[in-house]
LUMDODO-96301 format. One record per residue (C-alpha): residue in one letter; x, y, z. Coordinates in pm, whole numbers, plus 50000, padded with zeros to 5 digits. Layout:
% residues N
r residuo=A&xx=X&yy=Y&zz=Z
...
END
This chain:
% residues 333
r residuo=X&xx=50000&yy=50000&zz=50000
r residuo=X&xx=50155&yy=50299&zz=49931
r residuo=X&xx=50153&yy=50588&zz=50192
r residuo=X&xx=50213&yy=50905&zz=50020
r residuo=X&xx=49859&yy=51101&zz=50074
r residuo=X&xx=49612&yy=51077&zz=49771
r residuo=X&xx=49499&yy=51410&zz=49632
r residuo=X&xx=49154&yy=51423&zz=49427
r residuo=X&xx=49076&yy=51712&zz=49219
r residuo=X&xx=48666&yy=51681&zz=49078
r residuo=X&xx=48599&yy=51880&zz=48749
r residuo=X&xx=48242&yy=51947&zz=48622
r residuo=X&xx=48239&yy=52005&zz=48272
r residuo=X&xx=47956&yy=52074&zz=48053
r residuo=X&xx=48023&yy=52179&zz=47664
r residuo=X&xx=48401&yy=52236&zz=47753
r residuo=X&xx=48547&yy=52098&zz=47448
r residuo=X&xx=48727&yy=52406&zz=47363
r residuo=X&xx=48885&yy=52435&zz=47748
r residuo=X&xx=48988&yy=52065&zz=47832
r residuo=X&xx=49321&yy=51964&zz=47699
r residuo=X&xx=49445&yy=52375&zz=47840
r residuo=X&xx=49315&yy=52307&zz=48168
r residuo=X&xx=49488&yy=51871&zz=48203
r residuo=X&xx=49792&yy=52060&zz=48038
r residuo=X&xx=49818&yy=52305&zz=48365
r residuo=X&xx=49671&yy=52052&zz=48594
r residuo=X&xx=49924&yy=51795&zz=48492
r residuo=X&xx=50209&yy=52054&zz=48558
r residuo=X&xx=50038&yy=52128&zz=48911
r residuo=X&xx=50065&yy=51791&zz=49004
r residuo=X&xx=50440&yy=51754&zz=48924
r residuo=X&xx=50489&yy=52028&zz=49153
r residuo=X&xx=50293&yy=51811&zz=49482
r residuo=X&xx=50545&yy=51525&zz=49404
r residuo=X&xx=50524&yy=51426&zz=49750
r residuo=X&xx=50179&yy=51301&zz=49706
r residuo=X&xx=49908&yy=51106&zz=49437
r residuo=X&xx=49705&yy=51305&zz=49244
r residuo=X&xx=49391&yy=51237&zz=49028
r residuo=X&xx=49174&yy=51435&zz=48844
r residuo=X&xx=48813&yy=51358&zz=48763
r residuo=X&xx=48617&yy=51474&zz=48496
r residuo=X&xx=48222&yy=51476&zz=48515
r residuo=X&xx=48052&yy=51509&zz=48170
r residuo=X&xx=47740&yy=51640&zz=48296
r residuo=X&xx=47539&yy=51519&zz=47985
r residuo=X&xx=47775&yy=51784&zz=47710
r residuo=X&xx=47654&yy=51786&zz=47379
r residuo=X&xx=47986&yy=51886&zz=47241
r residuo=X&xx=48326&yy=51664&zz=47220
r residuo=X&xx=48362&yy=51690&zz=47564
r residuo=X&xx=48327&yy=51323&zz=47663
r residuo=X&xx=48554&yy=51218&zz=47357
r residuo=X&xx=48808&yy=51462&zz=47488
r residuo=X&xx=48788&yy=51278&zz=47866
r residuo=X&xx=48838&yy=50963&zz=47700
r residuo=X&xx=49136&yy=51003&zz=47552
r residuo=X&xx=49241&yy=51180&zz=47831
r residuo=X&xx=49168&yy=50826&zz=48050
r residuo=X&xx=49349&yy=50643&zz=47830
r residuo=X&xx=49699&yy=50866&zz=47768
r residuo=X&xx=49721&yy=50965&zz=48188
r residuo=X&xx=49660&yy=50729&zz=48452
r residuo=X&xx=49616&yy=50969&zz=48690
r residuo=X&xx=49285&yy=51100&zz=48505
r residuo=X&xx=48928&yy=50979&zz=48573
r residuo=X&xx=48602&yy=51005&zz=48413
r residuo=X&xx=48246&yy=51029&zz=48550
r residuo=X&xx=48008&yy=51003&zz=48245
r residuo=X&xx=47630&yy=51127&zz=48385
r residuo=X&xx=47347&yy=50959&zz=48188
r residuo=X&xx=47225&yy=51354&zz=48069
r residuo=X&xx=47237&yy=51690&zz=48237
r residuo=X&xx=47132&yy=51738&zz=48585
r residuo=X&xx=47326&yy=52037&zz=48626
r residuo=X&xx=47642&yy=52162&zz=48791
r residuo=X&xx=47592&yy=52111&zz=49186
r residuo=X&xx=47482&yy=51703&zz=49106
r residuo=X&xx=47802&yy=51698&zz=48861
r residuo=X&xx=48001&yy=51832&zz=49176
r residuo=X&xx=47803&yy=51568&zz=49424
r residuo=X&xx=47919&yy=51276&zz=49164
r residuo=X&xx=48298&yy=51318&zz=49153
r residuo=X&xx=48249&yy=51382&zz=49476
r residuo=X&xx=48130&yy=51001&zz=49514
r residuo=X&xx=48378&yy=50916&zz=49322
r residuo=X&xx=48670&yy=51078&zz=49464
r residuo=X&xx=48911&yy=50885&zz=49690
r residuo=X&xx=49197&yy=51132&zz=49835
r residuo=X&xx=49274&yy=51209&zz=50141
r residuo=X&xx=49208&yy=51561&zz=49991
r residuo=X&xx=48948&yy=51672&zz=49765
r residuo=X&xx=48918&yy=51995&zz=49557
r residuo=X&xx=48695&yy=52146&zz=49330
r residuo=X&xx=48743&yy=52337&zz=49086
r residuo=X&xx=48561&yy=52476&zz=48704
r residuo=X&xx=48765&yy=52381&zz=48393
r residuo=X&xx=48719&yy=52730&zz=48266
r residuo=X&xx=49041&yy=52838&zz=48402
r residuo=X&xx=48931&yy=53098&zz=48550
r residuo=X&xx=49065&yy=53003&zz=48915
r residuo=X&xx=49419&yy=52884&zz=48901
r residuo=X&xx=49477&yy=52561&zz=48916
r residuo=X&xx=49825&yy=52693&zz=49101
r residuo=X&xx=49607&yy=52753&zz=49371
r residuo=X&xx=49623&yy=52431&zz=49528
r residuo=X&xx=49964&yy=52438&zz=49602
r residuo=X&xx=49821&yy=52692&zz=49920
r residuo=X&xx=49521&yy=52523&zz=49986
r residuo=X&xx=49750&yy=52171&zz=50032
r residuo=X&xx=49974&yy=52381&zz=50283
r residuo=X&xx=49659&yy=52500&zz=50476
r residuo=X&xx=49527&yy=52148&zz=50527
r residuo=X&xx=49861&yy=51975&zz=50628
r residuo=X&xx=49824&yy=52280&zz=50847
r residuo=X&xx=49490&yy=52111&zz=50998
r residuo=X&xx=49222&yy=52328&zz=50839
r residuo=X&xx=48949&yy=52093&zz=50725
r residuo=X&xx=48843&yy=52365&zz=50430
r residuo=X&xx=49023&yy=52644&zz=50211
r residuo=X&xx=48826&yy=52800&zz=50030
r residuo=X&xx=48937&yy=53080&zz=49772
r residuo=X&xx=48798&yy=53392&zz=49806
r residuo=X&xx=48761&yy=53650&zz=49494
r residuo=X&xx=48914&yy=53979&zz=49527
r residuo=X&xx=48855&yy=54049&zz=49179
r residuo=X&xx=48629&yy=53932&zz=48912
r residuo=X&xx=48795&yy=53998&zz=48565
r residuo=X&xx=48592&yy=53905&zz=48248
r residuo=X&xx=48245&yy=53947&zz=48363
r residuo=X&xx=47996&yy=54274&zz=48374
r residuo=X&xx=47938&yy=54482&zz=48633
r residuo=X&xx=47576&yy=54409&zz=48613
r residuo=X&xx=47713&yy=54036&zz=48696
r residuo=X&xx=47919&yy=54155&zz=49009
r residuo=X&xx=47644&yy=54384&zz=49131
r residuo=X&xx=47391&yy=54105&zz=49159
r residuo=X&xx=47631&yy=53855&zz=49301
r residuo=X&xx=47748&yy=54110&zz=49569
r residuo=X&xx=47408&yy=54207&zz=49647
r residuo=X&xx=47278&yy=53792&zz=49673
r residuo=X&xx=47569&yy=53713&zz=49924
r residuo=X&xx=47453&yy=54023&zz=50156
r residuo=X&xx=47119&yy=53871&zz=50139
r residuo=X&xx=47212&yy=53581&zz=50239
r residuo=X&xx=47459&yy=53718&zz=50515
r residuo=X&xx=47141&yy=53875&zz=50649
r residuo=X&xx=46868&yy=53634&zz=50632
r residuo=X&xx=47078&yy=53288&zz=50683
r residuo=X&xx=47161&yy=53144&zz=50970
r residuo=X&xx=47469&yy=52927&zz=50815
r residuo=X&xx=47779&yy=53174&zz=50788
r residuo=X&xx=47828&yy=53140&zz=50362
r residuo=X&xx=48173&yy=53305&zz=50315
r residuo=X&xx=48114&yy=53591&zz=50065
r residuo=X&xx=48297&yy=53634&zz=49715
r residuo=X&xx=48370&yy=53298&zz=49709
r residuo=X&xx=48242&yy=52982&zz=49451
r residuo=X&xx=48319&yy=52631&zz=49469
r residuo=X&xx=48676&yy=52645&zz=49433
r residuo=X&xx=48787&yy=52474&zz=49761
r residuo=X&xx=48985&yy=52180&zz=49931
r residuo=X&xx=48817&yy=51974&zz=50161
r residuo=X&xx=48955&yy=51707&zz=50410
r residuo=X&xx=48813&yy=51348&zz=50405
r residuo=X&xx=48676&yy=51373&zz=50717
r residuo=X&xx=48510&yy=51665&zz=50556
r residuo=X&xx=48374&yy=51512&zz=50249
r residuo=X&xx=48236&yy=51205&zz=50459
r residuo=X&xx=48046&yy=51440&zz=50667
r residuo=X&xx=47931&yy=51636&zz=50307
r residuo=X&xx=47849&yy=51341&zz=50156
r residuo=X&xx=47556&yy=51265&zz=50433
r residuo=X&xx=47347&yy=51596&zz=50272
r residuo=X&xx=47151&yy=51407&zz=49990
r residuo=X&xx=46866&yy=51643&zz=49957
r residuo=X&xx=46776&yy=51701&zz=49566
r residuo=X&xx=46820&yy=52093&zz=49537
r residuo=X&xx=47141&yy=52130&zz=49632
r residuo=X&xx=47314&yy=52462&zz=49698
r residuo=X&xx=47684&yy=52326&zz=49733
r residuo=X&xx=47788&yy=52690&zz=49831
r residuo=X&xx=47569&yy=52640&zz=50147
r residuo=X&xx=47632&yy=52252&zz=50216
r residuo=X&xx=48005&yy=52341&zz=50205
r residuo=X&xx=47942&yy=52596&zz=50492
r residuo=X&xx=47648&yy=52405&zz=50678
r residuo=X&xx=47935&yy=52037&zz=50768
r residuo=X&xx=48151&yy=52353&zz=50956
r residuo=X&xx=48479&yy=52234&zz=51105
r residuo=X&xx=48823&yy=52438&zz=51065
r residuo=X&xx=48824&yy=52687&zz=50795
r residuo=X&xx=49037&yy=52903&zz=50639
r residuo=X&xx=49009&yy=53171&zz=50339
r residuo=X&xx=49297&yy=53210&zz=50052
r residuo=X&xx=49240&yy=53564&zz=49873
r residuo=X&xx=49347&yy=53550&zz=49514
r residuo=X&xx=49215&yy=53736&zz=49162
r residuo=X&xx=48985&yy=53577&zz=48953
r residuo=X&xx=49062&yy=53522&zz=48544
r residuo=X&xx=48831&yy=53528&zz=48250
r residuo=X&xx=48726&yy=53222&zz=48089
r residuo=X&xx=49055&yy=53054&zz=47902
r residuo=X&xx=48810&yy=52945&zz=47637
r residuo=X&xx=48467&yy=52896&zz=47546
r residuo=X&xx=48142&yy=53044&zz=47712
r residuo=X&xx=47949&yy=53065&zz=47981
r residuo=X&xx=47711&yy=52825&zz=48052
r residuo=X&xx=47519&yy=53088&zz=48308
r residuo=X&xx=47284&yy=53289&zz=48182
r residuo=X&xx=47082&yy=53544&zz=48453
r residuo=X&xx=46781&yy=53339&zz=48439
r residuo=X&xx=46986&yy=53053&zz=48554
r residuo=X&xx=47134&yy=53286&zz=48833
r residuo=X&xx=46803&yy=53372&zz=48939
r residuo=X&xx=46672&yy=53026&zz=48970
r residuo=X&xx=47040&yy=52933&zz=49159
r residuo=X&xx=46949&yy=53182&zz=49389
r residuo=X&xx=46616&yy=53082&zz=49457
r residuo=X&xx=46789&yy=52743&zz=49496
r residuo=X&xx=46993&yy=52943&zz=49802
r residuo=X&xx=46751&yy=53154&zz=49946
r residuo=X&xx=46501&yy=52832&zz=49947
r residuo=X&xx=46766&yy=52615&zz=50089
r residuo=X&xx=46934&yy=52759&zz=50363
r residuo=X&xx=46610&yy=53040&zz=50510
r residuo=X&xx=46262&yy=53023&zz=50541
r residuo=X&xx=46269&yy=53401&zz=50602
r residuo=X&xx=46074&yy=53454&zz=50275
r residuo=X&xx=45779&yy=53268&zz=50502
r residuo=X&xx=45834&yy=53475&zz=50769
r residuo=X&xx=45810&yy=53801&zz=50576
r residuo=X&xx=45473&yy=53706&zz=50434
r residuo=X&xx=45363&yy=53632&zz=50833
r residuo=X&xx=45516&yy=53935&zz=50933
r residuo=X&xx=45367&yy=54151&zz=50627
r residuo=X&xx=45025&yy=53971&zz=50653
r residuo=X&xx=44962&yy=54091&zz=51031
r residuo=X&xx=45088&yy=54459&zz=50975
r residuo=X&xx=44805&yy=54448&zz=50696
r residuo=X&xx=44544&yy=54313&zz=50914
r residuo=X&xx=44624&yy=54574&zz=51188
r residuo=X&xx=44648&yy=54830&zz=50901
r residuo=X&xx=44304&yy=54697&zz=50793
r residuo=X&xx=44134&yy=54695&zz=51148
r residuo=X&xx=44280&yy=55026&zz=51204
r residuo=X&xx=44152&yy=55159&zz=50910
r residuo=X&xx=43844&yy=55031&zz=50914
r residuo=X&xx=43782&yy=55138&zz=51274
r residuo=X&xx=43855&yy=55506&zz=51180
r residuo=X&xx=43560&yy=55439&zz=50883
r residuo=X&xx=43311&yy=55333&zz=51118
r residuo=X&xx=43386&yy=55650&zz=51405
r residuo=X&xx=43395&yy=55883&zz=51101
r residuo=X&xx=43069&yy=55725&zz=50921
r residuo=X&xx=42884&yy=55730&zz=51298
r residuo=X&xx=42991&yy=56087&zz=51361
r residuo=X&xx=43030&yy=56315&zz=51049
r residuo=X&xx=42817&yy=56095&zz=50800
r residuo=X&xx=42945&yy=56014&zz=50477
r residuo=X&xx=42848&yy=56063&zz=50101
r residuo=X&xx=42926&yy=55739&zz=49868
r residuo=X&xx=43277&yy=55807&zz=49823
r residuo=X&xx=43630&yy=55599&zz=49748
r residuo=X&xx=43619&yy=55416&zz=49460
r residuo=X&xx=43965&yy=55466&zz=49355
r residuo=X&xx=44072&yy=55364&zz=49672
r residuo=X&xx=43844&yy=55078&zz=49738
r residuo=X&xx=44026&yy=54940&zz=49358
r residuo=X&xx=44408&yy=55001&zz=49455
r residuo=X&xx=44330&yy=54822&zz=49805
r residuo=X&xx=44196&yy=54521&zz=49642
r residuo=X&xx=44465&yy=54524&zz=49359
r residuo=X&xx=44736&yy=54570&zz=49635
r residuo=X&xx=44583&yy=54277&zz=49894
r residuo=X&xx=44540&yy=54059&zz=49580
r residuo=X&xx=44917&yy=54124&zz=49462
r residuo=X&xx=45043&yy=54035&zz=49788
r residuo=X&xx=44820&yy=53721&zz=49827
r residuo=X&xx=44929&yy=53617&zz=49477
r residuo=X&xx=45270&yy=53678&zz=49492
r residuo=X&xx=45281&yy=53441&zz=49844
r residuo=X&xx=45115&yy=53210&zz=49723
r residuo=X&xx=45374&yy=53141&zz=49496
r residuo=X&xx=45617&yy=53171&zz=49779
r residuo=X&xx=45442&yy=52904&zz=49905
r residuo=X&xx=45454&yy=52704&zz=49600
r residuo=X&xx=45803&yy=52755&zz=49589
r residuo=X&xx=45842&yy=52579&zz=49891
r residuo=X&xx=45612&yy=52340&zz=49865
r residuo=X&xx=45724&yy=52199&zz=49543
r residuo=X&xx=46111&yy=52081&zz=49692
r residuo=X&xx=45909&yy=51933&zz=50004
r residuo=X&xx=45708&yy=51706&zz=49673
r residuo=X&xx=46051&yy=51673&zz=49537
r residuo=X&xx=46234&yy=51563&zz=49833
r residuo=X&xx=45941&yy=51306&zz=49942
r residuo=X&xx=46026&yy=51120&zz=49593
r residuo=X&xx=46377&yy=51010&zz=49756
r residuo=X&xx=46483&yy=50965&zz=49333
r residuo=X&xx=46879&yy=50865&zz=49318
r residuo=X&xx=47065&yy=51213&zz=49268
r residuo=X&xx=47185&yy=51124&zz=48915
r residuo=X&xx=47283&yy=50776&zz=48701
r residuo=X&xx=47606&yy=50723&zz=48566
r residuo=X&xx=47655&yy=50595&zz=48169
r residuo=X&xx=48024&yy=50451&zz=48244
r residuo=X&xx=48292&yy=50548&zz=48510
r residuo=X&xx=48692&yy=50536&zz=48426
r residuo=X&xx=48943&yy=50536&zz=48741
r residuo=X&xx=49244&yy=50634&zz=48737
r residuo=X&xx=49567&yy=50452&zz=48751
r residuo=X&xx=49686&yy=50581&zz=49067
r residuo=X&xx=49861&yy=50364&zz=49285
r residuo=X&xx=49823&yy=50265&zz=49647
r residuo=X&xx=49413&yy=50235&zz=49592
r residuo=X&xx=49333&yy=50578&zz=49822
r residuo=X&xx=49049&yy=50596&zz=50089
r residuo=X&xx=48700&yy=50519&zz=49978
r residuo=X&xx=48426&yy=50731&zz=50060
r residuo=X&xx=48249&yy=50584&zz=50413
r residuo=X&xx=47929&yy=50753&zz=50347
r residuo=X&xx=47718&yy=50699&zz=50039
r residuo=X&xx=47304&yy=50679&zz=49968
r residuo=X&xx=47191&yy=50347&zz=49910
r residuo=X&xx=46991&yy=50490&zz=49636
r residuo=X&xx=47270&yy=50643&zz=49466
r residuo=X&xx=47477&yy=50334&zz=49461
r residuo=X&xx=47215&yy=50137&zz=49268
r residuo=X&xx=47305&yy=50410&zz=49002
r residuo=X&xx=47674&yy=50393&zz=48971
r residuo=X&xx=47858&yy=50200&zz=48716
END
């Protein structure tokens, strides 16, 4: 057995043909550097429509120290992260986009940090080059929300690049709820953790594959997730209407009894309705919110299915995962 430590990097790719051979080029040089320890990477096609599975293959079969996670479609970027996350066996695990847009260099720090005995390094954005300020604004402005109306502490500026320890990633792998906001199941497991500031890049190659109405919906994902504040508000707003309303109302029937009143207040009697209707409405669908991941949790479904999985050649075998769904195993290859 050998004893050096095993090192697993996961790597969610979706359409990242153009991005793939850059990013194993700069990961393979990375791992030269850590030659005191095994190294994998693992690539999760999350369903691409592109050459990006082709590109993993060969990939498997010129580097033993790559590894491929083929999904059975797309089910989206935090279950691609939760798969090579099953399937990773280091002692270590980090994540990171192939974009390029975090350096993979990185992890040089973060591997200090944990031989140090932090549990989690996460990087933290001081700059964002290569996106809009429209981009930044609303990503600033989500994490404050959060900040505010959370009650797990989810570092701010920061995505899902990150090193976690094993006895991290055992505890992590427990959380098998179906709408999964890593950035908040990374911060919910806790233990010792510790920030690493750096600058982020633009994209190496390729696009996006974020769009703002996909930011919205990740961030009803978040807000959803990790506070039922929203349900709160719509207690807190529904009683300051009532005592609005009963207030009102009483000030009608003492001006009615005492000064009389001509038939009067139409206008007002129509924005009162369209305003109590609006906010009835727009709870409602609060409420549906809600209520639909309850129906979606109560299905207990498998996370995601696997087409074929390719290990790596690395040595010394490396510590399997202790924790793992029963459901989800049925689905691995």
């Amino acid at each position: 057995m050998n004893s050096q430590k095993l090192i697993s990097v996961v790597v969610p790719a979706y359409n990242e043909e153009a991005v793939l051979d850059a990013f194993h080029q700069r990961m393979s040089a990375l791992f030269d550097t850590l030659a005191a320890y095994r190294c994998e990477m693992i690539f999760v096609n999350d369903g691409s429509r592109d050459g990006t599975q082709a590109i993993i293959d060969r990939l498997c079969d010129a580097d033993p120290r790559v590894a491929g996670v083929n999904l059975s479609r797309n089910f989206g970027k935090e279950i691609a992260m939760t798969a090579g996350l099953d399937h990773a066996r280091g002692d270590a695990v980090v994540i990171i986009d192939a974009d390029l847009q975090d350096p993979p260099e990185l992890i040089v720090d973060m591997v200090r940090e944990w031989e140090a005995g932090y549990d989690v390094v996460y990087a933290k954005r001081t700059a964002r080059e290569g996106e809009t300020w429209l981009k930044k604004a609303t990503a600033s402005a989500f994490y404050r929300l959060m900040k505010r109306v959370s009650r797990v502490a989810i570092p701010q500026d920061t995505g899902d690049f990150r090193l976690m320890s094993r006895r991290a990633m055992d505890a992590l792998l427990q959380l098998r709820e179906q709408h999964r906001f890593m950035k908040g199941l990374f911060a919910w497991v806790g233990y010792r953790t510790k920030a690493i500031e750096y600058r982020r890049d633009p994209r190496a190659a390729g696009e996006t594959k974020f769009n703002y109405w996909k930011l919205w919906n990740f961030a009803l994902e978040g807000i959803t997730s990790f506070t039922i504040a929203p349900l709160k508000l719509a207690t807190y707003l529904g009683l300051a209407t009532a005592g609005l309303a009963f207030a009102f109302g009483t000030w009608i029937i003492v001006k009615t009894l005492v000064f009389g009143e001509v038939v009067q207040g139409f206008p007002t009697l129509m924005v009162t309705i369209l305003f109590l209707g609006g906010v009835q409405l727009f709870f409602t669908g609060v409420l549906g919110e809600y209520l639909g991941r309850i129906f979606n949790e109560t299905k207990n479904r498998p996370l995601y299915f696997t087409q074929d999985v390719r290990p790596s050649r690395v040595g010394g075998g490396g510590r399997v995962p202790t924790v793992r769904a029963a459901a989800d195993r049925a689905g691995l290859a």
